[in-house]
Backbone as CSV, one residue per row, in Angstrom:
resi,resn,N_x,N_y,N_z,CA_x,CA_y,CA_z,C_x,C_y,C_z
1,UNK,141.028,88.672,33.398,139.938,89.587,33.632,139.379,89.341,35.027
2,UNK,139.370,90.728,35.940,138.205,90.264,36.889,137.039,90.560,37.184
3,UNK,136.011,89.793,37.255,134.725,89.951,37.790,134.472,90.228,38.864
4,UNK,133.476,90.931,39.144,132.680,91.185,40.581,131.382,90.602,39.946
5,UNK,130.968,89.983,40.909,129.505,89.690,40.876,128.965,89.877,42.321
6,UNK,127.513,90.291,42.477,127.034,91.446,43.325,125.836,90.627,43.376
7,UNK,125.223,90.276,44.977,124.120,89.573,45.317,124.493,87.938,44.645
8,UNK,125.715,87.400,45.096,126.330,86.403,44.197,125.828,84.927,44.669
9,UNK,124.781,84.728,45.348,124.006,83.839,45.937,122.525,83.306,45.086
10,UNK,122.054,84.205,43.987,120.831,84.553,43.882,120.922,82.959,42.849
11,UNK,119.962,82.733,42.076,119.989,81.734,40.637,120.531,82.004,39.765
12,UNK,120.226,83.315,39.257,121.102,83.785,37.785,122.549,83.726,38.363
13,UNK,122.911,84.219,39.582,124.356,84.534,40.123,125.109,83.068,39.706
14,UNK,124.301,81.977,40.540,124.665,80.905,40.593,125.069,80.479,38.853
15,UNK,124.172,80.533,38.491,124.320,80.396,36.730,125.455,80.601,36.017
16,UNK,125.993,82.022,36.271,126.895,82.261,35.271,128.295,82.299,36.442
17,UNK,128.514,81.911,37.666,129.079,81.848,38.303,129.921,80.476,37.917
18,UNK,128.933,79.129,37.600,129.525,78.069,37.892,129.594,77.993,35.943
19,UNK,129.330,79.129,35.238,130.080,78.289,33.773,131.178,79.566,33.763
20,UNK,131.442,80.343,34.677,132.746,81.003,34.494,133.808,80.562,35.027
21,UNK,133.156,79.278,35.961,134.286,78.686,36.776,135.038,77.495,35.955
22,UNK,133.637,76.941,35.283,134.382,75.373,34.891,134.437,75.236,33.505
23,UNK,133.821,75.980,32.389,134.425,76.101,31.134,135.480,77.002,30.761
24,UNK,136.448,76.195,29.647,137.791,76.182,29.375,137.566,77.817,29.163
25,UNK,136.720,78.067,28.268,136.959,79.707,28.005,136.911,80.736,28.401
26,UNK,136.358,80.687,30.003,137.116,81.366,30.932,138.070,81.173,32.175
27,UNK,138.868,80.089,31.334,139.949,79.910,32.654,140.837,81.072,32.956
28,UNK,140.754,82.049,32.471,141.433,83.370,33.058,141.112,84.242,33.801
29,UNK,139.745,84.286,34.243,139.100,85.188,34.668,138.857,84.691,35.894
30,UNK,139.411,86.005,37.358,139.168,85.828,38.284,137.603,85.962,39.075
31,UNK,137.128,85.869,39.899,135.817,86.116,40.659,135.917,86.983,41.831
32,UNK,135.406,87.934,42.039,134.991,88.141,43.309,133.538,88.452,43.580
33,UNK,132.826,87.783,44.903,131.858,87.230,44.722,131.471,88.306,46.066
34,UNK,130.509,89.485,46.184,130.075,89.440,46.724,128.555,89.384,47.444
35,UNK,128.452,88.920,48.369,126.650,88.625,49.514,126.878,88.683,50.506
36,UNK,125.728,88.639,51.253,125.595,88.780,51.989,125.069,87.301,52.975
37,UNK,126.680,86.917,53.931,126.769,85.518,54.465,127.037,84.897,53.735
38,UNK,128.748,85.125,53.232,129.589,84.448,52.301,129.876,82.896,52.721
39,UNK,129.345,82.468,53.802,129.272,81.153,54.367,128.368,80.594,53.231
40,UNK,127.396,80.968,52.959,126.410,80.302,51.923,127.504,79.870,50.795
41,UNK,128.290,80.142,50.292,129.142,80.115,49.138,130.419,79.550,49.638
42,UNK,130.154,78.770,50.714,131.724,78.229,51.574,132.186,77.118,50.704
43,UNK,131.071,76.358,49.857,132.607,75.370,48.716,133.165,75.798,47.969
44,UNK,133.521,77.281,47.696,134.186,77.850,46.631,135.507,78.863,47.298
45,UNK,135.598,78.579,49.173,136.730,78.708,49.816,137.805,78.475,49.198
46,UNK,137.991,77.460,48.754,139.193,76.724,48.344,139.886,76.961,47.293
47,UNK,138.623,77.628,46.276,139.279,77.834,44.872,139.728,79.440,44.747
48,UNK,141.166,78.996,44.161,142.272,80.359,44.179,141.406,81.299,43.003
49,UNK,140.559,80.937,42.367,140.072,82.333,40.863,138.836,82.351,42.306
50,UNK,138.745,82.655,43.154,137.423,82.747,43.695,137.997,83.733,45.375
51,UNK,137.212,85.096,44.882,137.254,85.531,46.424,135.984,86.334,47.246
52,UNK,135.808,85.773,48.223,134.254,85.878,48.930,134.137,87.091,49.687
53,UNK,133.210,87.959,49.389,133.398,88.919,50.214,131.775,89.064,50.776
54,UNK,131.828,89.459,52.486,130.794,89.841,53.066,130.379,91.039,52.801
55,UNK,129.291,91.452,52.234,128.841,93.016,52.035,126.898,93.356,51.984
56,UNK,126.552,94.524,51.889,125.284,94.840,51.465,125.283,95.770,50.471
57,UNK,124.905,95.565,49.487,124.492,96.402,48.246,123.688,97.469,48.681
58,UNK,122.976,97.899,50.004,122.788,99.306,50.488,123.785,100.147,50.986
59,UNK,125.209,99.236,51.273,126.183,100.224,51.667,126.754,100.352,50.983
60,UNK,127.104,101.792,50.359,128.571,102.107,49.467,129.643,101.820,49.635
61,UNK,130.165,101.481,50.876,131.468,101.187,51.397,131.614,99.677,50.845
62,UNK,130.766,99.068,51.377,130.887,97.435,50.888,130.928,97.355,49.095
63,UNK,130.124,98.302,48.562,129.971,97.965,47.160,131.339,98.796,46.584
64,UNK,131.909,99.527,46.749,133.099,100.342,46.400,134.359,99.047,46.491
65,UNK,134.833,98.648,47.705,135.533,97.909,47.936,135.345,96.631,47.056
66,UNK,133.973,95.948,46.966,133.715,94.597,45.819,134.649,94.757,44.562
67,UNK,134.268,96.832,44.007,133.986,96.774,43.062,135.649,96.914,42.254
68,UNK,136.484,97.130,43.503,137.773,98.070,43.325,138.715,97.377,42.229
69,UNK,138.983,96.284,41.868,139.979,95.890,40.965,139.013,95.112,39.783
70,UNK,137.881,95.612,39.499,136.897,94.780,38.701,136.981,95.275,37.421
71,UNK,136.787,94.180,36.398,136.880,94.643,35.202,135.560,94.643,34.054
72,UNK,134.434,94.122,35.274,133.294,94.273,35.301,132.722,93.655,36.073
73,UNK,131.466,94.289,36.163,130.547,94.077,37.517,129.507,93.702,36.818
74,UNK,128.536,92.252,37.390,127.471,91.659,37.031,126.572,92.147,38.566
75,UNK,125.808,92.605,38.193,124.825,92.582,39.284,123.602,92.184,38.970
76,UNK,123.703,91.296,40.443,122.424,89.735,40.393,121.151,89.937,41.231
77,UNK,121.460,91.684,41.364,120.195,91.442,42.457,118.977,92.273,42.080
78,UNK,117.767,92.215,42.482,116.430,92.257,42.036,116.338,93.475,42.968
79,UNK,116.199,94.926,42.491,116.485,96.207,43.267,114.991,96.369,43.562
80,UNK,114.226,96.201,44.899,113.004,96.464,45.282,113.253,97.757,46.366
81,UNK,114.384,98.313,46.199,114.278,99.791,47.202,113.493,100.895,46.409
82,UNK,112.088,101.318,46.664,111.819,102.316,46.304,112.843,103.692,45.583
83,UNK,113.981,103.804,45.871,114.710,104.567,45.796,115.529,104.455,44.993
84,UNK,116.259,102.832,44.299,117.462,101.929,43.899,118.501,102.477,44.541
85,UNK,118.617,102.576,45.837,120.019,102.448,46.467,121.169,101.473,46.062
86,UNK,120.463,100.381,45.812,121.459,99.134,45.264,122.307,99.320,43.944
87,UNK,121.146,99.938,42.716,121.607,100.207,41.628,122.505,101.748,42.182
88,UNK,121.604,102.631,42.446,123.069,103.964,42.730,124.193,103.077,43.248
89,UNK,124.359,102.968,43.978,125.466,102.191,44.955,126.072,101.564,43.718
90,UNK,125.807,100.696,43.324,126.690,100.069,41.693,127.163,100.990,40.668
91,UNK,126.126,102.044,40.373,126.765,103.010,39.520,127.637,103.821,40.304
92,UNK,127.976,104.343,41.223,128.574,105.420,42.161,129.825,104.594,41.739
93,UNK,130.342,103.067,42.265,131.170,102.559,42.254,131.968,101.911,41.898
94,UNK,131.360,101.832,40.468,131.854,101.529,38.929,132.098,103.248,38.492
95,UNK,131.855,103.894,38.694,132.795,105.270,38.242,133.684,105.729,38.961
96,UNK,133.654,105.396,40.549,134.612,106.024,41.240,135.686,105.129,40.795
97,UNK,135.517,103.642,40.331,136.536,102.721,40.186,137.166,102.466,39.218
98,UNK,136.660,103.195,37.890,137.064,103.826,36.422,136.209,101.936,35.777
99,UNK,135.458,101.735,36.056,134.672,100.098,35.288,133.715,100.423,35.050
100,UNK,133.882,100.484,33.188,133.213,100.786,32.234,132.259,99.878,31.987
101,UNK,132.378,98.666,32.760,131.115,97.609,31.711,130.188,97.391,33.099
102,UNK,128.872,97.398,32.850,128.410,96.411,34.232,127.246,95.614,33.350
103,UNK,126.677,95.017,34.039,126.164,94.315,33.817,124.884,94.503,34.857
104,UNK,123.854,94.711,34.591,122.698,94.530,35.526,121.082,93.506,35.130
105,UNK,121.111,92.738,35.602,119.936,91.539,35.765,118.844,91.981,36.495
106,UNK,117.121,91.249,35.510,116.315,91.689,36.433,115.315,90.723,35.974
107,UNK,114.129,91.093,36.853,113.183,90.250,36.201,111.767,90.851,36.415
108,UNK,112.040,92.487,36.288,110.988,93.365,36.066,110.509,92.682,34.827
109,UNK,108.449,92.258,35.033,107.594,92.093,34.006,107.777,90.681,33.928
110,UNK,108.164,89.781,34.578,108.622,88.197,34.485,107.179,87.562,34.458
111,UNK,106.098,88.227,35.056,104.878,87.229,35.316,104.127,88.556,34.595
112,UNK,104.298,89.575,33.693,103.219,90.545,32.881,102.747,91.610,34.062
113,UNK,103.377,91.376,35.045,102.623,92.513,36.693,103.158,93.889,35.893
114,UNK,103.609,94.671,35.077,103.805,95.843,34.877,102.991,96.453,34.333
115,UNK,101.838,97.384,34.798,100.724,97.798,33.728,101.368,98.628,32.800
116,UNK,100.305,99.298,31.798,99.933,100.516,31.359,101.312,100.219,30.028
117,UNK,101.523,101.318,29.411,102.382,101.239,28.574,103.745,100.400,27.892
118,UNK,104.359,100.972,29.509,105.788,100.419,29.165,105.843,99.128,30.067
119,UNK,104.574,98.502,30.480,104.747,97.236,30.610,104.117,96.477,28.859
120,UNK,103.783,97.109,28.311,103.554,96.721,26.930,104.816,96.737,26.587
121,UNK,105.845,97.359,26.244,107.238,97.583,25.761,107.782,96.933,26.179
122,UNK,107.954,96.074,27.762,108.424,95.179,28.338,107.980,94.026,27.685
123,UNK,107.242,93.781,27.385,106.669,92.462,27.294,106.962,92.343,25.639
124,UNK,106.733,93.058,25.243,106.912,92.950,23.309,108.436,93.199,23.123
125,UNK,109.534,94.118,24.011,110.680,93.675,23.594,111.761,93.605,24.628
126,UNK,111.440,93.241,25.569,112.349,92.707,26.733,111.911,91.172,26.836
127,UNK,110.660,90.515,26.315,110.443,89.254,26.637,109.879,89.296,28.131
128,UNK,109.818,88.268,28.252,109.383,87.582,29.586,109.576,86.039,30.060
129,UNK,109.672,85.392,30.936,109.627,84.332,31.439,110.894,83.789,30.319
């Protein structure tokens, strides 16, 4: 199986990055890792299930290419564009790329900052902290 993981620098990234690497039950599954200043992620040069790619989750071009042989996409990054360019950009490129699963992480409502309603709904069934 291969992964893309998207903003692959962040904590959560780091998280499920290093138990996909070193437990037995996914020794099949390849990585491709992309961020931005794949130097940050330079001890994982070496390892053959591991490939680093320089990109920005505002450009489609970079996120298309991450996304191209993926058999799902985890995305690690915390979308503060007024607009979600980051998230379009992930969805655009998981359909142009026929990858049905993604995966998206957040931590909208982490400290209760969401008023009014559906920060009630957040908090009673998304959890928090």
């Amino acid at each position: 199986m291969n992964v893309t993981i998207l903003a692959a620098n962040g904590q959560i990234a780091h998280l499920v990055e290093e138990r996909l690497l070193t437990e037995p039950t996914f020794k099949d599954i390849q990585l491709t890792l992309m961020l931005r200043h794949p130097e940050r992620l330079s001890e994982l040069n070496d390892n053959p299930r591991v490939t680093l790619l320089d990109g920005d989750l505002t450009n489609p071009t970079d996120v298309i290419q991450a996304t191209k042989d993926a058999d799902l996409i985890w995305s690690a990054v915390v979308d503060h564009d007024q607009t979600n360019r980051p998230t379009k950009n992930i969805i655009a490129a998981a359909k142009l790329n026929g990858v049905e699963r993604v995966v998206e992480t957040s931590l909208l409502g982490l400290y209760n900052e969401v008023p009014g309603e559906f920060g009630d709904w957040n908090r009673d069934y998304g959890g928090t902290g």
